[in-house]
Each structure stands twice: as C-alpha cells, then as structure tokens.
C-alpha positions in Angstrom: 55.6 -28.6 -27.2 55.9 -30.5 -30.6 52.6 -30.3 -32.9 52.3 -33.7 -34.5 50.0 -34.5 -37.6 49.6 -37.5 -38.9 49.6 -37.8 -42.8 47.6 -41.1 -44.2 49.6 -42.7 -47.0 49.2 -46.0 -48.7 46.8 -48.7 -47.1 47.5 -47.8 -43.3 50.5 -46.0 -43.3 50.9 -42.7 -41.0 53.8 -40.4 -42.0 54.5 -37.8 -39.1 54.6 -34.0 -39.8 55.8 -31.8 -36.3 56.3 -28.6 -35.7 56.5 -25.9 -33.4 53.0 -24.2 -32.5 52.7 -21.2 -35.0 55.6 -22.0 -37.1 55.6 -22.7 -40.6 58.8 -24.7 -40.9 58.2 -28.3 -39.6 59.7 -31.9 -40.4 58.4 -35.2 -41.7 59.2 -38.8 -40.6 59.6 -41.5 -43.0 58.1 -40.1 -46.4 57.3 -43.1 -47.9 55.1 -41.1 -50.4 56.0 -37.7 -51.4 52.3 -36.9 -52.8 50.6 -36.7 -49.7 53.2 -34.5 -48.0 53.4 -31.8 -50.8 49.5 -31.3 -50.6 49.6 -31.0 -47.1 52.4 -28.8 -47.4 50.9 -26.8 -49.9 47.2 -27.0 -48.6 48.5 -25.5 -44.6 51.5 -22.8 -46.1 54.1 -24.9 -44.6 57.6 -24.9 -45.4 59.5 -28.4 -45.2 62.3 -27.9 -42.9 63.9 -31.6 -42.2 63.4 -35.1 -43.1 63.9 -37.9 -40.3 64.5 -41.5 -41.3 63.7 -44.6 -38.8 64.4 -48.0 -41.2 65.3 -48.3 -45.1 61.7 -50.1 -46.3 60.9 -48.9 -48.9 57.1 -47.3 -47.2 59.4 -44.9 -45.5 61.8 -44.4 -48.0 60.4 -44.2 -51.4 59.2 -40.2 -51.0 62.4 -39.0 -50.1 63.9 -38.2 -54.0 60.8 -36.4 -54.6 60.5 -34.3 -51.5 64.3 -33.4 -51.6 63.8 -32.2 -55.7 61.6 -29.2 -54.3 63.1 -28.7 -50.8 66.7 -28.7 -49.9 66.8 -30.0 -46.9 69.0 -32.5 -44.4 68.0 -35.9 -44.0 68.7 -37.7 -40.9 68.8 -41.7 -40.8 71.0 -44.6 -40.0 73.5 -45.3 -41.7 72.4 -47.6 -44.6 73.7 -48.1 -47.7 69.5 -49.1 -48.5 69.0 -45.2 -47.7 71.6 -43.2 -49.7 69.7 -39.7 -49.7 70.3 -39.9 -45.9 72.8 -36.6 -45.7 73.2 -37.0 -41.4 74.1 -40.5 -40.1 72.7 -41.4 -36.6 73.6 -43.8 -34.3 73.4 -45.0 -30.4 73.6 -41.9 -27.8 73.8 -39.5 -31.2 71.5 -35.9 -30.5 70.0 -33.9 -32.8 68.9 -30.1 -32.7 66.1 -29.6 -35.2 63.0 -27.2 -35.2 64.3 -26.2 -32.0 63.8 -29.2 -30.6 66.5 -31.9 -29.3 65.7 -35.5 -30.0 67.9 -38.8 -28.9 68.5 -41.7 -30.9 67.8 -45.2 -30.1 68.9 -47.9 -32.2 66.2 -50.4 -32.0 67.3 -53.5 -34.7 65.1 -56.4 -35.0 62.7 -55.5 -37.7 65.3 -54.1 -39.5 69.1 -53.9 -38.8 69.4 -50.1 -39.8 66.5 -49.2 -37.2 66.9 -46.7 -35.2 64.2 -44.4 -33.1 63.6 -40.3 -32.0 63.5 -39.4 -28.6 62.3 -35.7 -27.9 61.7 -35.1 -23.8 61.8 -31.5 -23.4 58.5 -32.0 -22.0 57.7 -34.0 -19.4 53.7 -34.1 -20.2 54.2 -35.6 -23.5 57.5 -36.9 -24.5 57.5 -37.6 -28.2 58.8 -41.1 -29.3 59.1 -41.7 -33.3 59.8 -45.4 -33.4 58.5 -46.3 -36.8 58.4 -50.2 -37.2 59.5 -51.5 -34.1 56.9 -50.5 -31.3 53.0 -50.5 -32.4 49.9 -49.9 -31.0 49.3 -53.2 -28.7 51.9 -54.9 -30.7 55.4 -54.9 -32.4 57.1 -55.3 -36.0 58.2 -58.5 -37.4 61.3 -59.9 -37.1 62.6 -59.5 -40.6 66.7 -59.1 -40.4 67.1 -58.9 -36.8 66.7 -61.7 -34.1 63.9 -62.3 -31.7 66.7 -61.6 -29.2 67.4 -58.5 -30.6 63.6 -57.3 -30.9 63.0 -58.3 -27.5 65.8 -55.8 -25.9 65.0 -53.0 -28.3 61.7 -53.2 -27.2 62.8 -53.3 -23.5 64.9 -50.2 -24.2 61.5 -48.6 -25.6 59.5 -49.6 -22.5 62.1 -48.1 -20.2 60.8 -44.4 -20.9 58.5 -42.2 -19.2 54.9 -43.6 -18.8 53.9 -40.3 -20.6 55.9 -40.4 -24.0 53.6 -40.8 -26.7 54.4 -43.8 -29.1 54.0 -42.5 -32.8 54.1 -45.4 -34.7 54.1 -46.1 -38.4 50.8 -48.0 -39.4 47.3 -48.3 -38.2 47.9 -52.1 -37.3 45.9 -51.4 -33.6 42.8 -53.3 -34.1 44.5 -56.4 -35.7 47.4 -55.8 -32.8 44.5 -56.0 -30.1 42.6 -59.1 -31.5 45.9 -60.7 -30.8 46.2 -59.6 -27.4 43.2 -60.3 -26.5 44.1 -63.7 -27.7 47.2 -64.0 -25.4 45.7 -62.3 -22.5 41.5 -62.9 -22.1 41.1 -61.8 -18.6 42.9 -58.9 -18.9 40.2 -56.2 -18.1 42.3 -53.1 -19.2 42.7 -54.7 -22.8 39.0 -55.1 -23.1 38.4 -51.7 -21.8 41.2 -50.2 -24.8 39.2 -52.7 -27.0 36.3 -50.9 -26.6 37.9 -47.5 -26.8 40.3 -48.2 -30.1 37.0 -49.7 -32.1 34.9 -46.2 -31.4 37.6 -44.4 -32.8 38.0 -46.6 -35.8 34.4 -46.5 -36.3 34.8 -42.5 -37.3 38.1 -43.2 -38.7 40.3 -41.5 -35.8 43.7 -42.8 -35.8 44.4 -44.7 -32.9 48.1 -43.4 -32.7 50.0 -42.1 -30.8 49.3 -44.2 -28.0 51.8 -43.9 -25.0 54.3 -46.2 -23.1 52.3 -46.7 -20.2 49.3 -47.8 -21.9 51.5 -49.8 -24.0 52.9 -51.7 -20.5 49.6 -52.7 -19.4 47.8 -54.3 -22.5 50.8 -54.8 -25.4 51.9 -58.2 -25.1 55.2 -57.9 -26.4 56.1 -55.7 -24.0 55.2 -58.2 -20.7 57.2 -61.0 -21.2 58.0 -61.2 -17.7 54.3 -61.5 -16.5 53.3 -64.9 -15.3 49.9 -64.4 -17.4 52.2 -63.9 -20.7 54.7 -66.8 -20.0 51.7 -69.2 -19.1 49.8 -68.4 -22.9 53.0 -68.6 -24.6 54.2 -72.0 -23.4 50.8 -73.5 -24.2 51.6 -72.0 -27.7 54.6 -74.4 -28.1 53.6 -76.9 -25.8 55.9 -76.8 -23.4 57.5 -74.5 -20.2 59.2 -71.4 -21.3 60.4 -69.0 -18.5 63.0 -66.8 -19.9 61.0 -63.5 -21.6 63.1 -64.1 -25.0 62.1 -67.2 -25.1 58.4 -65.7 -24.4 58.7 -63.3 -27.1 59.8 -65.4 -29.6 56.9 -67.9 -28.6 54.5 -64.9 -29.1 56.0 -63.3 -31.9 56.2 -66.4 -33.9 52.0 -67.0 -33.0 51.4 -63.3 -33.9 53.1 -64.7 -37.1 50.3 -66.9 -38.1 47.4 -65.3 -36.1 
C-alpha cells in the first residue's frame, strides 16, 4: 500500500509525496514549488525517485526545473507543449510502472485540455486516485479551456471507480466547496454531517484531503447531476426546467462561479 504525504505549498496548495512503506525512494505529484519538496526531502532522508504531472498551470509546474537540477529523474505528464520538462508522455488507457506500483491514466479535460489523472488499484482497501484540478473535495475545478460538457464526463469517468479510492486532490478548497453544497442541497443530512466533520479538522489545521469517491457521490454536487434534488436547485438557478445532467452542471458550475 502507497504512503501518501501531503506537502503544503503556496496559499492552499497540497503537492503529493508517495512511497512505499520503508523505502526511501518515493515520487511527487505536481511540484509547483520546489522549496518545500527539497526540505522535506532532506528533513525525512528521502531520495526523489519520479515526478508525475496532472495539468500545465503553472502551481503544478513551476518546481519542476528546480527539482530536476539536483535529481535526475523521469517526468511523466501529458503531452503539452505548456509542460516541456515532461520526459514520458501519457495518454488515455497509457500504464505506468513506478515505485513498484502500476497506475492508469485518465484523461480528464475540462479544467484544462492537457489534464489527465493517476489511477493506482492494487489495493482494493484504498485505491489511490491523483486527479489534481479536476475532482475536489465536495466540488470540481473550473472550466477554464475545456467545456462544461467535457467536465461533466470527465467527472463521470472519475465517479465510476471504486467507492474506496481515495480522491487526492490539489487544494484545500473543502470548506468553500461545502458552503456551496450546502447551498445547492440544504436538506441533505449527510452534507451537514461532513460539514461538521471537515470544520473540526480545519479548526486544528488537518487537511481535509484525500477524501474518497463514495463520500464524494453522496454530498459533491457536481458529481449528482442526475438526482431530482440537484436538477430541481439548478433550474431555479436559471429560472427555468433543466433535465439533462450537462445542462445541470453547467447550471451549477456557472453559480459556483459567482458563489
């Protein structure tokens, strides 16, 4: 079973250090900032091993020079021309062997073109997902280059995995994500109940992430845009019926926009 870490960077950013138990070689997920990986690296006797890439921004790029200037390792991302230190190209269906672990690739466009996700399963207790900006904690990334038709089915593609995988996303956006929710959904008793349980762990500065999938189906909006109580909040957002769950998302999306 993967050890996961998270590594604070920036305002709310969490860049993703795994590893296998006992090993000193282990991997980092989007890099944005090469300072806070080097200290960690340094402060724990760890040896950087591999680099994985979800999306070009610049939060999950910008570390990569740096980190690559002390360790000669490969880095694995889509293939970008906004990410050139990217030395393995992923795409669709593509696996990868690394830390002796195998992980699938998604693409997942819609915040991003270039985005793509990690899949690791070996596990069936915890599955590890590394989905970066596309899937959050009790919400979703905006819909920068994609389409809301595209974010939609990337998200669908997401939601299709085992209850069990745990969701490590890029940013501690969970509260803010739930205020929302709460907004679409205010009889929804399991939101209030993840309310509750989210704000305690802020309070003492625990992250929030990973959360899992099948947390995520019962209280993210984003990811219930078939569910009568989603479709009915959204059309009274625009003001009129809305059935079809792109249409939904868009509505909801675009509110989340301005919320």
């Amino acid at each position: 079973m993967l050890e996961v870490t998270p590594i604070k960077a920036f305002n709310d950013n969490y860049l993703w250090l795994f590893r296998q138990p006992e090993s000193r070689d282990c991997g980092i997920v989007d890099p944005g900032d090469a300072e806070p990986v080097l200290r960690h690296l340094q402060d724990n006797g760890l040896n950087l091993a591999v680099i994985l890439i979800t999306h070009h921004h610049a939060d999950h790029t910008g570390g990569i020079q740096r980190l690559i200037q002390d360790y000669d390792v490969p880095v694995y991302g889509p293939a970008s021309a906004n990410i050139p230190a990217v030395t393995h190209t992923l795409s669709e269906g593509d696996s990868i062997e690394v830390l002796g672990e195998s992980f699938r690739v998604y693409e997942i466009p819609g915040h991003t073109l270039d985005h793509i996700a990690y899949y690791a399963d070996s596990t069936e207790d915890e599955p590890v997902l590394f989905c970066g900006d596309t899937l959050f904690a009790a919400g979703c990334g905006r819909v920068f280059e994609g389409t809301h038709s595209m974010m939609h089915a990337s998200l669908q593609k997401l939601a299709e995995l085992a209850p069990a995988s745990k969701v490590y996303c890029a940013h501690e956006y969970t509260l803010a994500n739930l205020a929302f929710a709460k907004a679409v959904s205010p009889d929804n008793a399991t939101l209030a109940d993840r309310i509750r349980r989210e704000q305690t762990k802020r309070d003492q500065d625990i992250p929030t992430v990973p959360t899992s999938i099948g947390v995520e189906l019962s209280t993210n909006p984003f990811l219930r845009c078939s569910e009568e109580e989603i479709v009915a909040a959204a059309s009274r957002q625009i003001g009129r019926m809305i059935k079809e769950p792109v249409e939904v998302f868009a509505a909801i999306r675009g509110w989340k926009d301005t919320f």
